[in-house]
C-alpha positions as CSV (number, residue, x, y, z in Angstrom):
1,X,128.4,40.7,37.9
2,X,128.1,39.1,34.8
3,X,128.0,35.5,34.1
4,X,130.9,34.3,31.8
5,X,129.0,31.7,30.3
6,X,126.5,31.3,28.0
7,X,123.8,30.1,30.3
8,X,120.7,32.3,31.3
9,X,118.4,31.0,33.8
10,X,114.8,32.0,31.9
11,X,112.7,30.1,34.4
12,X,111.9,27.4,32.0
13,X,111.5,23.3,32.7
14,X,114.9,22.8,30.7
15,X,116.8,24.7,33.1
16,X,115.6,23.1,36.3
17,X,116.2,19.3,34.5
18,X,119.3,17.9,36.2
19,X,122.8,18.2,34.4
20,X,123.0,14.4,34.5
21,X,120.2,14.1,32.7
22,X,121.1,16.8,30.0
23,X,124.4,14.6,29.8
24,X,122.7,11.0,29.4
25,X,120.3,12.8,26.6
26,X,124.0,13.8,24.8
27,X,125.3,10.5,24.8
28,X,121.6,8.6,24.1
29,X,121.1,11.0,21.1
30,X,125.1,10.8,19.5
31,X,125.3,7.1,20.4
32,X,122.0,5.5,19.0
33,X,122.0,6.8,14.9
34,X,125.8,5.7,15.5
35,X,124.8,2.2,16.4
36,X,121.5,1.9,14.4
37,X,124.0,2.9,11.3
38,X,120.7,4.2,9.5
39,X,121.0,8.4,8.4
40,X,117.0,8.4,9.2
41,X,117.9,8.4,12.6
42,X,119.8,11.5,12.2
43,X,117.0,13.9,11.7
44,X,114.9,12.5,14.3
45,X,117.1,13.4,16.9
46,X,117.9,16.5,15.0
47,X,113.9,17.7,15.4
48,X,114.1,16.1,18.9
49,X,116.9,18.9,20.0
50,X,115.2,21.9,17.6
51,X,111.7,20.8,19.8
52,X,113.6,21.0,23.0
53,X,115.5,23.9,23.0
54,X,112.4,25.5,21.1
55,X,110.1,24.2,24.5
56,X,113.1,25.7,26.8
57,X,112.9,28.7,24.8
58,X,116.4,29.0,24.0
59,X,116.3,27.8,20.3
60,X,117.4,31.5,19.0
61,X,120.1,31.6,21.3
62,X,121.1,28.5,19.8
63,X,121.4,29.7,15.9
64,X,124.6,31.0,15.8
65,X,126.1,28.0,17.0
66,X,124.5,26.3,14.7
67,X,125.4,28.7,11.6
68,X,129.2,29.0,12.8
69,X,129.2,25.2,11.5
70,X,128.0,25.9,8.1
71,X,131.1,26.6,6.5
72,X,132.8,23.6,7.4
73,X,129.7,21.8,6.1
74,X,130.0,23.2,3.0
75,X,133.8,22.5,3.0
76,X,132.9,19.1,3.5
77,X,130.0,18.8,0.7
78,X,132.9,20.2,-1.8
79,X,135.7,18.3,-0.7
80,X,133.9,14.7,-0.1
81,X,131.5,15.3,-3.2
82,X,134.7,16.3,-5.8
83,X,137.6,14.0,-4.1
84,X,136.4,11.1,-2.0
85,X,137.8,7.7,-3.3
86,X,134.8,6.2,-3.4
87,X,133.5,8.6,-6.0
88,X,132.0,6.5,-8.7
89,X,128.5,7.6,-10.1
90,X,127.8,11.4,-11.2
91,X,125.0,13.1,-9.3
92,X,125.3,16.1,-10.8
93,X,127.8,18.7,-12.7
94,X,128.3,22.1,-12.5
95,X,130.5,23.9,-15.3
96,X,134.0,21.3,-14.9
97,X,133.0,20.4,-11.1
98,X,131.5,16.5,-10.9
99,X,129.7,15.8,-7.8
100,X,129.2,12.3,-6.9
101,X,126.7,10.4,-5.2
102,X,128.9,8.3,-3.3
103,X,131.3,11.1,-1.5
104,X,127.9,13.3,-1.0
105,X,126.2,10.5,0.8
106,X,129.3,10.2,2.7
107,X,129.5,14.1,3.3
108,X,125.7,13.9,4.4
109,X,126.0,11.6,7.2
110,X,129.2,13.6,8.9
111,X,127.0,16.7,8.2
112,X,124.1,14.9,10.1
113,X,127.0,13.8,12.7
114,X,128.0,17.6,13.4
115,X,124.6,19.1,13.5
116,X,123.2,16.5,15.7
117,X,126.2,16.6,18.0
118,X,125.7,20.6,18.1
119,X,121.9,20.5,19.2
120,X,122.3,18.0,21.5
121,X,125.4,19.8,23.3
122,X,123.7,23.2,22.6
123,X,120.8,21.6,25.4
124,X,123.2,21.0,28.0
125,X,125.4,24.5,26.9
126,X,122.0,26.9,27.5
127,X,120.4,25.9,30.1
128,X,122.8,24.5,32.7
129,X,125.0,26.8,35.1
130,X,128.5,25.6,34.6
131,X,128.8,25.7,38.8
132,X,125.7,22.8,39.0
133,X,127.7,20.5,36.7
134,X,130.9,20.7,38.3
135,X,129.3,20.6,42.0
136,X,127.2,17.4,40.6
137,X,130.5,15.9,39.3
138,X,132.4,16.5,42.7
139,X,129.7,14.8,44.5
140,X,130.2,11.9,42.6
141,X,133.7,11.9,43.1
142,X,135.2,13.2,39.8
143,X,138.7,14.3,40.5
144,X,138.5,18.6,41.1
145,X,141.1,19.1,38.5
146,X,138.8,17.2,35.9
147,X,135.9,19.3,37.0
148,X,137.8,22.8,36.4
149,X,138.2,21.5,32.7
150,X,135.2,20.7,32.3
151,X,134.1,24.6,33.7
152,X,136.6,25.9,31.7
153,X,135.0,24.4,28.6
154,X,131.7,26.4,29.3
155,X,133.5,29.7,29.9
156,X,136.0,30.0,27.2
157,X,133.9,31.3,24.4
158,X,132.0,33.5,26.2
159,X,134.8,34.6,27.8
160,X,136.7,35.1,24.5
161,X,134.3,36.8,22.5
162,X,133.4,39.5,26.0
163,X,137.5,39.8,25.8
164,X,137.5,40.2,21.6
165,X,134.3,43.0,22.2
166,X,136.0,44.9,24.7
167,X,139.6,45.2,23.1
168,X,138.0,46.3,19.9
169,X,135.6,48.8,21.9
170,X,139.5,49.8,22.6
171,X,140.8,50.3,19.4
172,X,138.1,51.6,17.8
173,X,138.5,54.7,20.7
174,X,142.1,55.2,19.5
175,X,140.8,55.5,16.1
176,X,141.8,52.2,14.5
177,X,139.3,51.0,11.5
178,X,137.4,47.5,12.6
179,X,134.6,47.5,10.0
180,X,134.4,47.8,6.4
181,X,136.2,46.3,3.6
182,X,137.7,42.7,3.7
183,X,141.4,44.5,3.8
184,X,140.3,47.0,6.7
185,X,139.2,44.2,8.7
186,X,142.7,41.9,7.9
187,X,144.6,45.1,8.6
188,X,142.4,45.6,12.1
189,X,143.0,41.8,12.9
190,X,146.4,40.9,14.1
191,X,146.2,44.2,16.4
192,X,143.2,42.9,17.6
193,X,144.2,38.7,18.0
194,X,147.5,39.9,19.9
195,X,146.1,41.7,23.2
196,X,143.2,38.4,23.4
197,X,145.9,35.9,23.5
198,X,148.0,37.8,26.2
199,X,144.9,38.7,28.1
200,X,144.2,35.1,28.1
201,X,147.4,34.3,29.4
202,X,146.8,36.5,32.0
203,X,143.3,35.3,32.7
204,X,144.8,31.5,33.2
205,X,147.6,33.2,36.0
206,X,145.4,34.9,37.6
207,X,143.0,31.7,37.6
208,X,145.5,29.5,39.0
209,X,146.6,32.0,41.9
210,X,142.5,32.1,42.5
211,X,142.7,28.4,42.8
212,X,145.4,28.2,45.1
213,X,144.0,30.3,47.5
214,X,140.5,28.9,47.7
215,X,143.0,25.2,48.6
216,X,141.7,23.8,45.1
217,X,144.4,21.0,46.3
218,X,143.0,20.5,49.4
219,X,141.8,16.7,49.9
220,X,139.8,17.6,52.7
221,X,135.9,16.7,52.4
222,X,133.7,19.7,50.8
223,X,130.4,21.0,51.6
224,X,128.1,22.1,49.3
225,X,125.9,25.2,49.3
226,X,122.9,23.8,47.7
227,X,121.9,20.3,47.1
228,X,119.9,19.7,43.5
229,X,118.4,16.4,44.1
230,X,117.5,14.2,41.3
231,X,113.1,14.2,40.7
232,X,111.2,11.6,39.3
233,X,111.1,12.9,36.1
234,X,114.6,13.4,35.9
235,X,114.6,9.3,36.8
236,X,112.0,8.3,34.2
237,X,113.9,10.6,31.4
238,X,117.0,8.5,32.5
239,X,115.1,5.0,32.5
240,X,113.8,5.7,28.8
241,X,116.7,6.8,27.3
242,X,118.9,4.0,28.8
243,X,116.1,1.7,27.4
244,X,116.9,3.2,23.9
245,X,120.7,2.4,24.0
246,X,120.3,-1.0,24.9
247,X,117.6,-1.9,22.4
248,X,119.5,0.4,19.4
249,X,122.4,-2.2,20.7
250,X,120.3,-5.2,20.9
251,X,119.1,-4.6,17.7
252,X,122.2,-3.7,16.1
253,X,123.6,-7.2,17.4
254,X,121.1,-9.0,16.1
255,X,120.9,-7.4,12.8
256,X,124.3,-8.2,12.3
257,X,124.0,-11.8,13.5
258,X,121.0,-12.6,11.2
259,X,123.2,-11.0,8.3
260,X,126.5,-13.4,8.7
């Protein structure tokens, strides 16, 4: 059966490193160039991610997340660089279009924001099974219902675009046109939207009935399966990175006593 997710277990180092690990990594690499306030740290984290997935041999699986994004980063570039309102100096022109250095700048560090965001969450996305991370979060006593979001996070897209690829296998059967011009493809795409969002309806019914049989509700102690116990590397990993917060916060505070 095939997973609905977009994790693949490849065998590597990445995808035996505990979830609450992956997770600490998330919040050590958003967190820090958001305290620090400095867009150098940005990139660093930035290349940190690209080395990581590239180690955990997932990095290609990992570029079209990345280049779904470009398009609102370009949105941002235009709309920041043309019509911020703190738009003073001209970086550059081109034909009537003033870009200025001010909303660039500006547009540049939410640009940094996204892309680091989207490495970072791309780590935990690839190489974790959504089943570990919701077992792990039970055991810790994170309420079930919480958990099932969480799982249902992971398996929407996959399971949207494995929906989207089969109806249109469909219609392409009966004859309608999917490919070709930009006005065959907006003609091909309500036909194509309507039967995903009823089959996702569906999909959530049939879900819930699922749940209710397997007692989701039940308050009853669970056993587990398997147990994924935490190694020392997954403890130093934690250690360092908790390290980093509190001296990016340290420093911060200080920083901003010394300036006053």
């Amino acid at each position: 059966m095939r997973s609905i997710s977009l994790y693949v277990d490849n065998g590597t180092w990445l995808c035996r490193v505990h979830p609450f690990t992956k997770l600490m990594y998330i919040l050590t690499a958003i967190a820090v160039p958001l305290i620090s306030g400095h867009l150098a740290v940005f990139p660093f984290f930035m290349f940190l991610s690209l080395a990581v997935l590239f180690s955990g041999h997932v990095l290609r699986r990992a570029f079209p997340l990345i280049a779904f994004s470009f398009t609102i980063l370009v949105t941002i570039f235009l709309i920041h660089g043309l019509f911020n309102q703190a738009n003073e100096n001209v970086l550059f022109a081109i034909g009537p279009l003033r870009f200025y250095r001010e909303g660039l700048y500006y547009a540049l560090r939410i640009s940094f924001n996204i892309l680091n965001m989207l490495l970072c969450f791309a780590i935990l996305v690839l190489t974790t099974k959504p089943s570990d991370l919701v077992d792990e979060m039970e055991k810790k006593g994170f309420s079930p219902r919480f958990c099932y979001v969480i799982n249902s996070v992971f398996q929407i897209i996959p399971q949207m675009m494995g929906m989207m690829n089969t109806i249109t296998d469909a219609q392409r059967s009966r004859g309608m046109e999917t490919e070709g011009s930009l006005l065959v493809r907006a003609k091909a795409f309500i036909p194509l939207v309507s039967p995903v969002v009823t089959g996702s309806l569906i999909n959530t019914r049939e879900r819930a009935v699922a749940l209710e049989v397997r007692a989701f509700g039940n308050k009853g102690m669970k056993t587990y399966l398997s147990k994924r116990p935490v190694h020392k590397g997954d403890r130093l990993m934690n250690t360092v990175m908790l390290a980093v917060l509190v001296l990016s916060a340290v420093w911060r505070t200080v920083s901003w006593l010394t300036s006053r």
